[in-house]
C-alpha positions as CSV (number, residue, x, y, z in Angstrom):
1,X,13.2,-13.3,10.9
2,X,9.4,-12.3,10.3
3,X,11.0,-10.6,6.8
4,X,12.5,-13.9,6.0
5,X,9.6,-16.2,7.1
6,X,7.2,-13.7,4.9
7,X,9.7,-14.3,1.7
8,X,9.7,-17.8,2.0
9,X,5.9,-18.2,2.2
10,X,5.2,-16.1,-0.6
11,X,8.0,-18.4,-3.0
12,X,5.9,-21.3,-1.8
13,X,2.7,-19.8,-3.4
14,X,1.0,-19.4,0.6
15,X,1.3,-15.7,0.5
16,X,-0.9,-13.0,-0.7
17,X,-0.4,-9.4,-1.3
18,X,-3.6,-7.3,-0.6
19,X,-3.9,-2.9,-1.5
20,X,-5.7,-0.2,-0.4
21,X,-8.1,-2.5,2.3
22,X,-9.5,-0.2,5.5
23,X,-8.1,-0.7,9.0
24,X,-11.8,-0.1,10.4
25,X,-13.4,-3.8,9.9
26,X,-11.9,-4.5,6.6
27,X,-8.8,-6.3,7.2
28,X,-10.7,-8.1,9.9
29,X,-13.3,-8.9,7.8
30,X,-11.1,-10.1,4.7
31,X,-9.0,-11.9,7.1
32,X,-11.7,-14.2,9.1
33,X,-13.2,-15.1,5.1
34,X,-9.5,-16.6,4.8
35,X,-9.7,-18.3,7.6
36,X,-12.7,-19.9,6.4
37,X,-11.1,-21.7,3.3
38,X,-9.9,-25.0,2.7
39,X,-6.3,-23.8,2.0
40,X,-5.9,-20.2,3.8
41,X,-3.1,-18.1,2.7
42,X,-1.0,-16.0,4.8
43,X,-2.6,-12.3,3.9
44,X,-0.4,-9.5,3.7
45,X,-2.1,-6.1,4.1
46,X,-0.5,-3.0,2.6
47,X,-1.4,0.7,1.0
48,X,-4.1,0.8,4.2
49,X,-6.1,3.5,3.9
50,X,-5.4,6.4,5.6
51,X,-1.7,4.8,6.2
52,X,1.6,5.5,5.2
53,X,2.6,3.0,2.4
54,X,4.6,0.4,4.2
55,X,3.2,0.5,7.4
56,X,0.8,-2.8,7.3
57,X,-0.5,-6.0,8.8
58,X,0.0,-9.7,8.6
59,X,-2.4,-11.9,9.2
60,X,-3.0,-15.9,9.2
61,X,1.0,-16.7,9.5
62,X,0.9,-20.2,10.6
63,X,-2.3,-21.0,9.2
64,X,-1.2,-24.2,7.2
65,X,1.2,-26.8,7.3
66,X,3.9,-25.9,5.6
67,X,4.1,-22.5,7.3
68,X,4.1,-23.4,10.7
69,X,6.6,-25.9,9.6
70,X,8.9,-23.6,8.4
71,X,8.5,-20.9,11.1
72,X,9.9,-24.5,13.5
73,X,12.5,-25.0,11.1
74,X,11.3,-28.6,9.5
75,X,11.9,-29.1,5.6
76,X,9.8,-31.0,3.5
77,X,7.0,-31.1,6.0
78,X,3.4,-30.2,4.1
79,X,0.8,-32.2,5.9
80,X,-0.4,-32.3,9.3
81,X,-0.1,-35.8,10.2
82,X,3.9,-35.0,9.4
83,X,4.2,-32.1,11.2
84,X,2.5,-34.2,14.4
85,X,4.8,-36.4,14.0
86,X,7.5,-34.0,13.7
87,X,6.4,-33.1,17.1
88,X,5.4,-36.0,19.2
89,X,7.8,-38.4,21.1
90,X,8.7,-35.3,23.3
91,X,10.0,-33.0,20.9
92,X,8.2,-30.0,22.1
93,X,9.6,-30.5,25.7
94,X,13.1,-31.5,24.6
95,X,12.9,-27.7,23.1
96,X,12.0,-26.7,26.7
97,X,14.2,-28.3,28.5
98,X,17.4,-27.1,26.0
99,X,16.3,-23.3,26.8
100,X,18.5,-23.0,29.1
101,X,20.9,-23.9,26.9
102,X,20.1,-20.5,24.9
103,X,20.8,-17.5,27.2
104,X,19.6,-14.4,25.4
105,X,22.4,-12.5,23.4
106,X,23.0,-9.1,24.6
107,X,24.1,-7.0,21.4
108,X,24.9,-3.1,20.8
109,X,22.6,-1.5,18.3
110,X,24.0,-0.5,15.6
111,X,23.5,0.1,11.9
112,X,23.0,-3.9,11.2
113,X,20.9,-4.7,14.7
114,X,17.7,-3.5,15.6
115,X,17.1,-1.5,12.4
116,X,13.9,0.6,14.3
117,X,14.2,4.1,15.6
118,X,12.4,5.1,19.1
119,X,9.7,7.7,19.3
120,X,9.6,9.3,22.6
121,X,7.6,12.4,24.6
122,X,5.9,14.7,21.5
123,X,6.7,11.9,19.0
124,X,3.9,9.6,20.7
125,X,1.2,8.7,18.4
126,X,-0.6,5.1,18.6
127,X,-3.0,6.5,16.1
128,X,-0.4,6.8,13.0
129,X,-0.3,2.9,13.1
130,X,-2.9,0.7,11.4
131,X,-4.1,-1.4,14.5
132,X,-7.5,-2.5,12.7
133,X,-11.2,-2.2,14.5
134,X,-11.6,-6.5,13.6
135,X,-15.4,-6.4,13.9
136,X,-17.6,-4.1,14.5
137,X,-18.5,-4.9,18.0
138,X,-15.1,-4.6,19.3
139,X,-14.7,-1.7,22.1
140,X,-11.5,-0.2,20.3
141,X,-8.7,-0.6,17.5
142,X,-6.1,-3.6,19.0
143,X,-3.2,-3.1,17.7
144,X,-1.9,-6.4,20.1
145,X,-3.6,-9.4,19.1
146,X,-0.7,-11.6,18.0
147,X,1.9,-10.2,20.0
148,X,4.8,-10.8,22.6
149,X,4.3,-9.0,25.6
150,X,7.7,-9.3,27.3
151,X,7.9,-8.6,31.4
152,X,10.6,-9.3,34.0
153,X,10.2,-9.8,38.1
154,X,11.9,-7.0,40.1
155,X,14.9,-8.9,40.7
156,X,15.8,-9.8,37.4
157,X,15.6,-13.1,36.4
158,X,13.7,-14.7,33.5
159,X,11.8,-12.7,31.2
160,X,8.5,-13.7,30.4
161,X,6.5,-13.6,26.9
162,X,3.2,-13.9,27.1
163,X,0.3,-13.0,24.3
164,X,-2.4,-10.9,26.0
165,X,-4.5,-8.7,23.9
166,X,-3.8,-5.6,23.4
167,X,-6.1,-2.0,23.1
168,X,-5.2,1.3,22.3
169,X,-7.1,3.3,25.0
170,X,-5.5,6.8,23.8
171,X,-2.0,8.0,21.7
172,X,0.1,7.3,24.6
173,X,-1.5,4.2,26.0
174,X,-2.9,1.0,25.8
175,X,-5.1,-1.3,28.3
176,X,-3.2,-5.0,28.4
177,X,-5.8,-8.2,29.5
178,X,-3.9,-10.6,31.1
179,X,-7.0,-13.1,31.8
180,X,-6.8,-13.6,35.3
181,X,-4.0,-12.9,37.6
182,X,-2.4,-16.4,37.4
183,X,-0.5,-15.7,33.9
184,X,3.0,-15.5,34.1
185,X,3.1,-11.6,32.8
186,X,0.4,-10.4,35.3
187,X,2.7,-12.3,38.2
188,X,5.3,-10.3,37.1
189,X,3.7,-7.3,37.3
190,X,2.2,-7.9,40.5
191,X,5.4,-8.6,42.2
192,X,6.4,-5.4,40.7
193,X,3.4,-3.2,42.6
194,X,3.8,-5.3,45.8
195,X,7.2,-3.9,45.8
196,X,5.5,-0.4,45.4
197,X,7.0,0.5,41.9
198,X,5.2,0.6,38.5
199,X,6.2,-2.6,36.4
200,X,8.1,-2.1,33.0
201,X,6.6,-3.9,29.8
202,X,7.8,-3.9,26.2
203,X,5.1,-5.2,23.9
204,X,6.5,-6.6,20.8
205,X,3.5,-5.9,18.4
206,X,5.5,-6.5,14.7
207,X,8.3,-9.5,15.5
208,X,9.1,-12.8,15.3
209,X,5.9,-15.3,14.7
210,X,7.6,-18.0,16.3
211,X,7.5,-16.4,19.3
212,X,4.0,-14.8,19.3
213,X,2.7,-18.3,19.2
214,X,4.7,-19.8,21.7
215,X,4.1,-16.6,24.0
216,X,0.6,-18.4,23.6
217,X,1.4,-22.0,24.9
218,X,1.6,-23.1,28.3
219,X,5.7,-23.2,29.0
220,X,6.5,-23.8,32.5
221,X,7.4,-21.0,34.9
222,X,10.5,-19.6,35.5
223,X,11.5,-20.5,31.6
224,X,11.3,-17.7,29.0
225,X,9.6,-18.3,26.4
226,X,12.3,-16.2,24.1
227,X,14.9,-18.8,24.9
228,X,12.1,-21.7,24.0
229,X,12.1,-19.8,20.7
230,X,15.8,-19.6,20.5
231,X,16.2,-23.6,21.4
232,X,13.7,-24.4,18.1
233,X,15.9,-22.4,16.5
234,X,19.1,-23.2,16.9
235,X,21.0,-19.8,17.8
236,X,20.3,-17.6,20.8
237,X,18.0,-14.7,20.1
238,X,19.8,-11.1,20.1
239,X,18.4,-9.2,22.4
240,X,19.4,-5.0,23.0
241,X,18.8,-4.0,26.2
242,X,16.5,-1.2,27.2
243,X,17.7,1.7,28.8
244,X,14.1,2.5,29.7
245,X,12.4,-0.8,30.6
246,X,15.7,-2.8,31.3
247,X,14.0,-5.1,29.1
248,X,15.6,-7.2,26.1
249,X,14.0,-5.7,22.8
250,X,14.1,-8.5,20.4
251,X,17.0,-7.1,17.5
252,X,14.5,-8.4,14.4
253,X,11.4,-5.9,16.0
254,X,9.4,-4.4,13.6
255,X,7.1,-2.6,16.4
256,X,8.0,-2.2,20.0
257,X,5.9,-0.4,23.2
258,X,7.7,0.4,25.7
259,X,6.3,1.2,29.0
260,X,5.0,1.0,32.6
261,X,2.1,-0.4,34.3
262,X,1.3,1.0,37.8
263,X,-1.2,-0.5,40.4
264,X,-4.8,0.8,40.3
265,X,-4.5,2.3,36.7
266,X,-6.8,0.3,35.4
267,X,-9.4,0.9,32.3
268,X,-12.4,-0.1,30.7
269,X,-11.5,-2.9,27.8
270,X,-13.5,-5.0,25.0
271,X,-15.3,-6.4,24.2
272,X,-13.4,-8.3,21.9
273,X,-14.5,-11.6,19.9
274,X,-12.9,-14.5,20.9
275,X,-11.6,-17.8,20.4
276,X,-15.0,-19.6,21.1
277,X,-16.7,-17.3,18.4
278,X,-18.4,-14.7,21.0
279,X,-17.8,-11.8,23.3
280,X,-18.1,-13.6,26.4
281,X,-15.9,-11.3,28.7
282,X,-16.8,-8.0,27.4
283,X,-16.6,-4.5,29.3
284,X,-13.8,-5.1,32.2
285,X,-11.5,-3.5,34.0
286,X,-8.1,-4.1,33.0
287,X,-4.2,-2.8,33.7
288,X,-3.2,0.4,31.4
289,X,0.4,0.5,30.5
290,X,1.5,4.1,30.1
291,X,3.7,4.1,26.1
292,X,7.0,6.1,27.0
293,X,8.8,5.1,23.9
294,X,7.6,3.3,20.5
295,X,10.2,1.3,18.4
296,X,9.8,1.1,14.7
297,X,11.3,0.6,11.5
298,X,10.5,2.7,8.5
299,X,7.9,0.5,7.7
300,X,6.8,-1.8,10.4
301,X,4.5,-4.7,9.8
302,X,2.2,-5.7,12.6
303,X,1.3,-9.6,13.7
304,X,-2.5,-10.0,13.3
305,X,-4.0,-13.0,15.1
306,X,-8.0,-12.9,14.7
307,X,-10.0,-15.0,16.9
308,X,-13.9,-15.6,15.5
309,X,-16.1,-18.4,15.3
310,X,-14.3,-20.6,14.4
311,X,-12.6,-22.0,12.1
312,X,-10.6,-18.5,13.1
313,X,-7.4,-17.2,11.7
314,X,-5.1,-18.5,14.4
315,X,-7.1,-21.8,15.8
316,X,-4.5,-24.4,13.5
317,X,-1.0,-23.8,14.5
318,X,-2.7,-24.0,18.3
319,X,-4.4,-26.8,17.9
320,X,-1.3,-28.5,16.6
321,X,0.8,-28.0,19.0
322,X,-1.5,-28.3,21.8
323,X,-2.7,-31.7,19.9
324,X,1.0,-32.9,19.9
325,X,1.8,-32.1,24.0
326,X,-2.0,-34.0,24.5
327,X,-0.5,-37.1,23.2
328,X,2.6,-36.7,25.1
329,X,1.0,-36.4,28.2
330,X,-1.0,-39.1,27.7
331,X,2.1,-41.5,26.9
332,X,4.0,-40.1,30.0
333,X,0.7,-41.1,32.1
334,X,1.0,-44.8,30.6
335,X,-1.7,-45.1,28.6
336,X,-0.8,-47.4,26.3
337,X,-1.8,-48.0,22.3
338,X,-2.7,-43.8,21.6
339,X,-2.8,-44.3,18.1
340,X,-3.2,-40.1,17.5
341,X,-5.3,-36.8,19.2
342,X,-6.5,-34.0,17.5
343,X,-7.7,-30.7,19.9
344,X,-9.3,-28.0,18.5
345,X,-12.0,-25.2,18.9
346,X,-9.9,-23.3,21.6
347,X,-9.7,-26.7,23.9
348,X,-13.2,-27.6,24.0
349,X,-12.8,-30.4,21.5
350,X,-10.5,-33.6,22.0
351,X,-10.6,-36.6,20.3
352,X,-8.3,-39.4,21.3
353,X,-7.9,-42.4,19.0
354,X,-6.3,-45.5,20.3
355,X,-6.1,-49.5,19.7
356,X,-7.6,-50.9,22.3
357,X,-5.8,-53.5,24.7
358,X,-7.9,-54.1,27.3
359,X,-11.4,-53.3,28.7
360,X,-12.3,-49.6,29.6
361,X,-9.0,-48.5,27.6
362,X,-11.2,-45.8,25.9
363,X,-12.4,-44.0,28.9
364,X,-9.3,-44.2,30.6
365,X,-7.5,-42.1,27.5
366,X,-10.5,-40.0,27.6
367,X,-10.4,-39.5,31.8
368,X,-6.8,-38.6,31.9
369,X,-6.7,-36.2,28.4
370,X,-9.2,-34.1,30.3
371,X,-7.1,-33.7,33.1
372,X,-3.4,-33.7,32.1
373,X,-1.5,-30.1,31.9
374,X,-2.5,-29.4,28.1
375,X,-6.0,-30.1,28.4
376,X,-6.9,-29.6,32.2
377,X,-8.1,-26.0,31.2
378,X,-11.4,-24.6,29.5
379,X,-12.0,-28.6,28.4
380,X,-15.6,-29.5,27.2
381,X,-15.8,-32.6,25.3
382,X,-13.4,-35.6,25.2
383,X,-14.2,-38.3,22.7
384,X,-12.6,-41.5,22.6
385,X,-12.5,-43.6,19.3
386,X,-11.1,-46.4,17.6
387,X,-7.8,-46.5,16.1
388,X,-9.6,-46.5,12.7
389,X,-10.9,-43.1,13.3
390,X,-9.2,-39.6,12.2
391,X,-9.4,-37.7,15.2
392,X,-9.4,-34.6,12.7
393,X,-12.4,-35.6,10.7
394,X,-15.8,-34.0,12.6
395,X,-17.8,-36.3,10.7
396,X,-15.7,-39.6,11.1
397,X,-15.8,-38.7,14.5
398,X,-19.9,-38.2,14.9
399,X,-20.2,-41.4,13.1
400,X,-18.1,-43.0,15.8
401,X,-20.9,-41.3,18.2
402,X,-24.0,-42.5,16.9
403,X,-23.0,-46.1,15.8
404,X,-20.5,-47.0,18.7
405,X,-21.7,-44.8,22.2
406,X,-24.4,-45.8,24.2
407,X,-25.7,-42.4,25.4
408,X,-27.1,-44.1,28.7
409,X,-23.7,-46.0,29.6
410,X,-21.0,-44.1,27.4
411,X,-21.9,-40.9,28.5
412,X,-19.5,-39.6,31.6
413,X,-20.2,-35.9,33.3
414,X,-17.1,-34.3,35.5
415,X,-17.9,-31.2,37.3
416,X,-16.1,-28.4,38.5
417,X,-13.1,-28.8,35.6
418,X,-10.9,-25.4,35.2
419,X,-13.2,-22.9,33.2
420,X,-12.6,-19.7,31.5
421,X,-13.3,-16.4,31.4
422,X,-14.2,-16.4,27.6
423,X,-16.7,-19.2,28.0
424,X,-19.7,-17.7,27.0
425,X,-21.5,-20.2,29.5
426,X,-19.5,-18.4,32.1
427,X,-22.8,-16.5,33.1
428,X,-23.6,-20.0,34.4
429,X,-20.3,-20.2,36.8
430,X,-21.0,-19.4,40.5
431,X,-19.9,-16.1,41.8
432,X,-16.4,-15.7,41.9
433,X,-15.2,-18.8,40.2
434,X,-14.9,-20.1,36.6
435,X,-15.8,-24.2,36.8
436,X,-17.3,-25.8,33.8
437,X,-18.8,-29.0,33.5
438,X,-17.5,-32.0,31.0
439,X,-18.6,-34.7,28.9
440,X,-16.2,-37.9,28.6
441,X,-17.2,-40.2,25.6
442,X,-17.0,-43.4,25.2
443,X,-17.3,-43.7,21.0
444,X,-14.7,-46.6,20.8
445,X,-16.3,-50.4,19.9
446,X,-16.8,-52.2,23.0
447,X,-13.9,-54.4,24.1
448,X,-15.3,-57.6,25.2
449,X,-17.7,-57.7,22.2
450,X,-15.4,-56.7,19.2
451,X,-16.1,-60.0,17.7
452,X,-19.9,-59.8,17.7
453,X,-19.7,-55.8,16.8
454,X,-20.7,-55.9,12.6
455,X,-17.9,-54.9,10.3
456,X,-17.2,-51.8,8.6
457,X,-18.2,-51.1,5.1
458,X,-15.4,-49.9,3.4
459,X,-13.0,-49.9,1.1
460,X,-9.5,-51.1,2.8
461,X,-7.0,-47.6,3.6
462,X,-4.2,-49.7,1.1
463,X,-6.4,-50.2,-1.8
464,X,-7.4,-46.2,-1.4
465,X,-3.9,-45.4,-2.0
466,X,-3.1,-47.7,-4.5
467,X,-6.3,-46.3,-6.5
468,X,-5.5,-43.1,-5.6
469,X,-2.3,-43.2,-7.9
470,X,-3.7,-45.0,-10.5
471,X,-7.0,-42.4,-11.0
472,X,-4.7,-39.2,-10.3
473,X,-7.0,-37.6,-13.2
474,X,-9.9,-38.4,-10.6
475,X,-9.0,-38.0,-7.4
476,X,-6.0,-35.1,-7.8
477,X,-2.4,-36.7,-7.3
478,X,-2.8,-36.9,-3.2
């Protein structure tokens, strides 16, 4: 699948090809400058340095429109106001709720399934493979970082993907930062120890990025996110069974880890930049999962996901998605008239235009987006605006600030929200716990004196368009 996907990007002009770039800050550094650009390509690194030639790294995958459109399976779709749209109206929870619907498909390897070959005992080497140093302050080379880290309760049940970074701490083993012990994986593998064994974890490092990024996004317990990727799909995902792990190794793998995790075997990790921009949780102790068996093709190609300051290589297909289950939630919580929502910079950002119906209508989308399931956690500021203002635009939004928000009455603080341990405010959390403190804004005209409130100067959205056409030459032919 990542093959395919990597094809069909590069016949729709989204992919480059980049030769002879260094592992050690190079890649990192070439791939956060993509990030950066109005229209990021998806970068495909090869002829590393130091590397065999065919061993490489992807990075910015679902970095645009169309790309993460075509890793959902949605033709046609190039902007992001149609791929929200794609996804709203409860699309992304009807793919949920269908999982069930698309048990895993237990095949045999053989010569046309699971085309990698396993490395075990003196064949061990994390080193041979380009896992790149991103920036120069990380602690060590991550060779996770957009991965699929696949784990499994000790009596069998659903398997769990989940993206936690990833560093290699020697050749035979890597450390694994599950965040805090609530995730689904680090459940797993704490059932696992309070049953007194070592828990079993294959880390899909090269595979599918469907399923890295919804390994990333909050799917309810109990459902695996391999079968959420197999219901977007269409088709059940082939799975072959480990006879080491007992876990399902997905059969279109480019790089597997197999191993175990045992309780107290813990290491130093990070730092690590992170989705805020900074090294906020550096130097911790974190799980070690011992490599008893590496998976590979020939010439594996491992899923890059850089986090930065933003905007970072992996903050748009997130901010999507999340954006799209935000307005869901907000519908299902009856608030009426949400005209669209835009989330961005890891969470910390919503903006929630609606068309007013009644007085406080605003503050009311603003309360409950800062509170529902998508945006309960690590939230900062929640602007409300006008149904006139794109929730995307930074600087249609500040306008909306300054010319519509009273600071001293449509100002709101919460306290004690659902923090993080990446907030780089975290220092300011007290002992033990990770609040943070919120702003709710109130940008939107006020209801009961829309008539007085002076109108906009602008050009009317219709007569835009229609210019638009007939000045192509001028404007470009969007």
């Amino acid at each position: 699948m990542l093959r395919d996907l990597i094809s069909l990007f590069e016949q729709a002009g989204e992919l480059r090809r980049v030769c002879g770039a260094s592992a050690i800050e190079e890649i990192g550094a070439l791939t956060e400058m993509n990030a950066k650009r109005e229209k990021p390509h998806a970068l495909l690194f090869d002829e590393i340095q130091g590397y065999p030639a065919g061993y490489r790294v992807f990075s910015g995958m679902l970095d645009s429109p169309l790309r993460l459109a075509t890793a959902l399976g949605f033709e046609g779709v190039d902007s992001t106001e149609a791929l929200l749209a794609k996804l709203e109206n409860g699309r992304l929870q009807r793919w949920i709720d269908e999982a069930e619907s698309y048990p895993l498909e237990e095949v045999e390897r053989d010569g046309d399934v699971l085309h990698i070959s396993p490395c075990e005992s003196s064949g061990l080497n994390l080193d041979s493979f380009p896992a790149p140093l991103w920036h120069s302050g990380d602690g060590g080379r991550y060779i996770g970082t957009a991965c699929s880290i696949l784990t499994q309760g000790p009596d069998g049940g659903w398997v769990n993907a989940g993206c936690y970074r990833t560093m290699i701490k020697d050749p035979e083993s890597v450390t694994i930062s599950f965040s805090t012990t609530s995730r689904h994986g680090r459940a797993h593998v704490g059932a696992w120890w309070d049953a007194g064994r070592s828990a079993p974890v294959a880390i899909v490092v090269g595979g599918d990025p469907l399923l890295a990024q919804i390994a990333g996004v909050e799917v309810p317990f109990g459902i695996s996110e391999l079968q959420v990727a197999a219901a977007i799909r269409r088709k059940p995902m082939r799975v072959v069974k480990s006879d080491l792990t007992g876990l399902p190794i997905p059969a279109d793998a480019e790089l597997v880890l197999e191993g175990f995790i045992s309780a107290g075997d813990e290491s130093e990790e990070g730092p690590f930049g992170e989705a805020t921009g900074y090294y906020a949780s550096a130097h911790k102790l974190v799980p070690v999962a011992r490599i008893q068996r590496i998976w590979h093709r020939k010439d594996p190609i491992i899923l890059g996901g850089l986090p930065s300051k933003p905007p970072h290589d992996f903050e748009y297909p997130y901010a999507v998605i999340r954006s799209a289950l935000m307005k869901d939630s907000l519908k299902a919580a009856g608030v009426t008239g949400v005209h669209a929502v835009w989330t961005s910079f890891s969470r910390q950002w919503t903006v929630v235009s609606v068309k007013q119906e009644h007085p406080g209508h605003g503050r009311q989308a603003a309360y409950i987006a800062a509170n529902c399931g998508p945006g309960a956690y690590f939230s900062r500021y929640v602007v409300a605006v006008d149904h006139d203002i794109n929730p995307q635009s930074v600087s249609e939004v500040l306008w909306a600030i300054l010319t519509r928000a009273d600071p001293g009455s449509d100002i709101e603080i919460t306290r004690k929200g659902w923090g993080s341990p990446i907030d780089p405010m975290g220092n300011l959390f007290p002992e033990g716990h990770m609040y943070n403190t919120r702003a709710i804004i109130d940008a939107t005209i006020p209801y009961t004196k829309r008539d007085l409130f002076p109108k906009v100067a602008t050009v009317d959205p219709d007569r835009m368009r229609e210019l638009s056409v007939k000045w192509a030459d001028l404007f470009g032919s969007r």
